[in-house]
C-alpha positions, 0 to 999 in steps of 0.5 A: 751895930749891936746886932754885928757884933753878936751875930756869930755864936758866943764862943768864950774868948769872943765873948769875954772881950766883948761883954766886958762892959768898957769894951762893948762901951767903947766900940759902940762909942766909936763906931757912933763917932764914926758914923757922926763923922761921916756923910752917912748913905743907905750902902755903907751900913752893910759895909759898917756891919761887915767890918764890926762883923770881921772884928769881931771874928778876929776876937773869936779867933784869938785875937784881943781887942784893941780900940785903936785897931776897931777904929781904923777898921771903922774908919776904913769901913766908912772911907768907901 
């Protein structure tokens, strides 16, 4: 999970909204809540990756972070 989020280079706006130490606490909460939820297969991890991933591309664009957004793009992720 950890490693998703950190994959792409630290630019400042992502950086800043992941390393607060509640934000980064708060989506490793959710996304382990969301994994303890769900019937966990071998072919959802790259599928969870990718969408911690996209999020976290959408912080380095610009966009703040929002746990209510995190967790349905978790939640989603899993659905498959």
């Amino acid at each position: 999970m950890l490693a998703a989020l950190f994959k792409h280079p630290p630019e400042a706006t992502a950086a800043w909204q992941l390393l607060r130490a509640e934000a980064l606490a708060a989506m490793v909460r959710i996304g382990l809540e969301q994994l303890a939820k769900s019937t966990l297969r071998p072919e959802l991890i790259p599928t969870f990756a990718k969408a911690i991933q996209q999020h976290a591309d959408s912080i380095a664009g610009g966009k703040p972070w929002e746990a209510k957004a995190y967790e349905a793009a978790m939640v989603a992720a899993l659905a498959v």
